[in-house]
Structure formats: C-alpha cells, structure tokens
PLY file of the C-alpha trace (Angstrom):
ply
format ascii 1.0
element vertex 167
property float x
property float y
property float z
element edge 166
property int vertex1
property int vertex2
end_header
16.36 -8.07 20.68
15.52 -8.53 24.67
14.09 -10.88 26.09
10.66 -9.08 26.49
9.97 -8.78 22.98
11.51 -11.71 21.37
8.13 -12.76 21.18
7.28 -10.17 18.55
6.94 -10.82 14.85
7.29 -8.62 12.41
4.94 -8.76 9.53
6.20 -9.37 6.38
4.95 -10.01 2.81
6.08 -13.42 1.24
8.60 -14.35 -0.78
5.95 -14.71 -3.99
5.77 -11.09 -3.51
9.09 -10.28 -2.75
11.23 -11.86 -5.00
10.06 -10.06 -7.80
10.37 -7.07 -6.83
13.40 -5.96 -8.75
11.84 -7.11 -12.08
8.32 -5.36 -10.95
10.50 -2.07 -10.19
11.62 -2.18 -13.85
9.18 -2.22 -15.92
7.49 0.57 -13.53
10.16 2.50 -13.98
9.62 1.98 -17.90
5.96 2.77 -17.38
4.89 -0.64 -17.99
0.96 -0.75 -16.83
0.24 -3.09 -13.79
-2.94 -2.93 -12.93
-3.10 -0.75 -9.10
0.51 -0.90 -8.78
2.76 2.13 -9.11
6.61 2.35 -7.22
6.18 4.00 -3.82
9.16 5.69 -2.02
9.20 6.07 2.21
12.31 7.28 3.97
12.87 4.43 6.53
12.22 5.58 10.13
15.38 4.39 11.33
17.94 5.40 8.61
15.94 7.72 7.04
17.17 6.64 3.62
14.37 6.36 0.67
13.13 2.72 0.46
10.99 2.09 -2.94
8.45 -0.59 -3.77
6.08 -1.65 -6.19
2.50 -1.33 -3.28
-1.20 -0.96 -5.07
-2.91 2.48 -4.78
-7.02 1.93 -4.05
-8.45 4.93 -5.55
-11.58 5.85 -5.74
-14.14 8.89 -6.29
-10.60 10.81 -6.47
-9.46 10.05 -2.80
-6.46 7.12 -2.70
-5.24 4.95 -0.20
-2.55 2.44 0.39
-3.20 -0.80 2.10
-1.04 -2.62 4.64
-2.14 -6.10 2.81
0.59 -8.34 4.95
0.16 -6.37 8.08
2.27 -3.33 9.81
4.91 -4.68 7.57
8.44 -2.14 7.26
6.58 0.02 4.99
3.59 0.96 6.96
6.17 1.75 10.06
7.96 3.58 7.74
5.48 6.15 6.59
3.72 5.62 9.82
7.06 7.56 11.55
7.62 9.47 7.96
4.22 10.46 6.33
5.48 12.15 3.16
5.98 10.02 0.36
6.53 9.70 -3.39
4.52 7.82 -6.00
6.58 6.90 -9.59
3.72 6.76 -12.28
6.21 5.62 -15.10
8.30 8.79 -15.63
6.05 10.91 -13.30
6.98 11.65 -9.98
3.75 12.86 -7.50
4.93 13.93 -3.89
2.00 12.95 -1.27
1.29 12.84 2.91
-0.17 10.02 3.62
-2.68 9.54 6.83
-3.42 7.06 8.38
-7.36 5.85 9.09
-8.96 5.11 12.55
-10.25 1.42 13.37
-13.68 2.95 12.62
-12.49 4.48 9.23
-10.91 1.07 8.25
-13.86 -0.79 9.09
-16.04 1.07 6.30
-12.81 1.55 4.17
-12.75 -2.54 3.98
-16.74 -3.19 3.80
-17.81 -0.39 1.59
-14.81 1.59 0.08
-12.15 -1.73 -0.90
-15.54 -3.59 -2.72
-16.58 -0.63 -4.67
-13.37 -0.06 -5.84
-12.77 -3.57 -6.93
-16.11 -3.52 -8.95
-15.12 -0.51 -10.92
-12.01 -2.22 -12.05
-11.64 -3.86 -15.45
-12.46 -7.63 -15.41
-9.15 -9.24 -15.35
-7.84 -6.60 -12.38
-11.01 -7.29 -10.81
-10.69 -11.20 -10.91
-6.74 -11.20 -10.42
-7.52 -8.52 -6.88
-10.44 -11.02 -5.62
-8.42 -13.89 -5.71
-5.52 -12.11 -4.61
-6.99 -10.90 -1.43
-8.83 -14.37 -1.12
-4.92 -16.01 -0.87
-3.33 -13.80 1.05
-5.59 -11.22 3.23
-8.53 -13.31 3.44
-9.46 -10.98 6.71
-10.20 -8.19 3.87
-12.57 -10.12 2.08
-14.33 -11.61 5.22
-14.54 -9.93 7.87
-13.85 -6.34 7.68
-13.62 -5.30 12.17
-10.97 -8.05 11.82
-9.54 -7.07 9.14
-9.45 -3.46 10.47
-7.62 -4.34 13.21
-4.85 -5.64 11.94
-4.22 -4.24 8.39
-2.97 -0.36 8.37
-4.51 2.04 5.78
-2.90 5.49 4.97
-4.78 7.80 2.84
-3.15 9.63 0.62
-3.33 13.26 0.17
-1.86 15.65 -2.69
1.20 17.91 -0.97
0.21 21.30 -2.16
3.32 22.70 -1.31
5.01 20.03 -3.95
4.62 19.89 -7.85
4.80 16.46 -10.11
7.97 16.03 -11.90
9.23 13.92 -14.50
12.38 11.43 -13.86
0 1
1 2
2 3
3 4
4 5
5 6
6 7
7 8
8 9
9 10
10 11
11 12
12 13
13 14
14 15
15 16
16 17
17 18
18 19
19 20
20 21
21 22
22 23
23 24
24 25
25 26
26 27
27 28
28 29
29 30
30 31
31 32
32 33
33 34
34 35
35 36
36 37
37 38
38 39
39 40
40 41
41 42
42 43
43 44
44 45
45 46
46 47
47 48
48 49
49 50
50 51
51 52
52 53
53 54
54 55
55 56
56 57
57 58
58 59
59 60
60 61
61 62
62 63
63 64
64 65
65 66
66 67
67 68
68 69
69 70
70 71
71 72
72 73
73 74
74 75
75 76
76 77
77 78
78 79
79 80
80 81
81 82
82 83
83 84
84 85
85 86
86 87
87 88
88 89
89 90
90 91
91 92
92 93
93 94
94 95
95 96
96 97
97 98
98 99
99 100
100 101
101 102
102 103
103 104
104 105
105 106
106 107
107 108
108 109
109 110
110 111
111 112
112 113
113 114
114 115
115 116
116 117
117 118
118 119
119 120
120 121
121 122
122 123
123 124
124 125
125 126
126 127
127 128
128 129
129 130
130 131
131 132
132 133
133 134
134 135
135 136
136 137
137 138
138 139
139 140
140 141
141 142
142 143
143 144
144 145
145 146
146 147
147 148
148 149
149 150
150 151
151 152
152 153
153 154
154 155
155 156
156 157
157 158
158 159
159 160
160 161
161 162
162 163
163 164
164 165
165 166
C-alpha cells in the first residue's frame, strides 16, 4: 500500500457474519431454506478465481437485486469488474449479469423498492430483515440519499445465452 492511500478502508462485513459462513454454505448447498439467502459465485477481479458466498437476493415483482449491505465490500468490486455471476438455489445453478443502479436508482430502490419487499415477506423474515438492517445498515432504514451513496446495488438480470443446471 503507498503512502497516498493508506488512508483507505476497505469495507468489510463483520465477523458475526463472517464466521459462519462455512456452516451457512452447507446447508445451502443441501438446499436448506434461509430466508433471502442463496450462495452467490463472482470471479475475483484480481485472480479471477470463483469466490462463493451466502449474500440475500431482494426480489420483487420478478426483477432481483443484490445489496452491498456492509459497503463496496470484495464482493461488490468483484462483480463490479466481473458482472456475470452464478446463484446456487440448493442443487440449482442460475447463471445471471448483474448491473449496477445509479445514485438516483438506489435512492428509490432503498425508499420504495427495499420496504415493499420487506412487507411481502413472511413475518419472521420480515422481523429478523428489520432488525437486521436496524443493527447493521441503519443508513437503509433511515435515510435512503445516504444510504444510496454508500451502499452498491446490482440488479440482476437472467443471461439468455445461459440455461439453469443442476449440481
């Protein structure tokens, strides 16, 4: 790192979120339900190697999206510099491009699009995303031009060159 940007962070989820991921990949892999969360693979933008993790897919009215909850965390860079991407449903495997929304798209993604989804999710989910989001993105919740500004959302958008297989 130089000198001139040693004064960077990078944004990263926390260890409560982290940690688990192993155990969280598992039992997606078995096709054990969680809620929004399915496994996500991104080639990495500097090795270009697949990099999978358990992220929450927003979906509704049939259009999906992908929040950058923590930040522009690896991920987001990642499919940022790499916009095709693979979602694990359990045994099925859906290839997508994701792309990315303007400050102005964000801003009604996180006031009208993020609340409506939440509402149409089953009580627990819906309770369990609230309070989630109240914790640890309390931007989201609050104060969606700030939140826009500093969390990255990618759309995502079926590949129709690409067919779903089964792993």
């Amino acid at each position: 790192m130089t000198h001139a940007n040693a004064h960077i962070s990078v944004a990263r989820a926390p260890a409560l979120i982290t940690r688990p991921n192993r155990l969280v990949n598992k039992l997606l892999e078995l096709g054990m339900p969680m809620g929004p969360n399915v496994l996500v693979t991104i080639r990495g933008r500097i090795s270009d190697l697949p990099r999978t993790q358990p992220l929450a897919i927003v979906a509704l009215d049939e259009r999906r999206w992908l929040i950058g909850t923590f930040g522009d965390t690896n991920w987001c860079r990642n499919l940022r510099a790499n916009p095709d991407l693979q979602v694990r449903h359990g045994r099925r495997i859906e290839r997508l491009r994701a792309q990315e929304l303007t400050t102005a798209e964000k801003e009604t993604f996180f006031s009208a699009t993020l609340p409506r989804e939440i509402a149409q999710m089953s009580l627990p989910v819906r309770l369990f995303g609230r309070s989630f989001l109240r914790v640890v993105a309390r931007d989201i919740v609050a104060d969606p031009r700030a939140a826009a500004a500093t969390h990255p959302v990618f759309e995502l958008i079926a590949d129709p060159s690409a067919t779903d297989q089964t792993a």
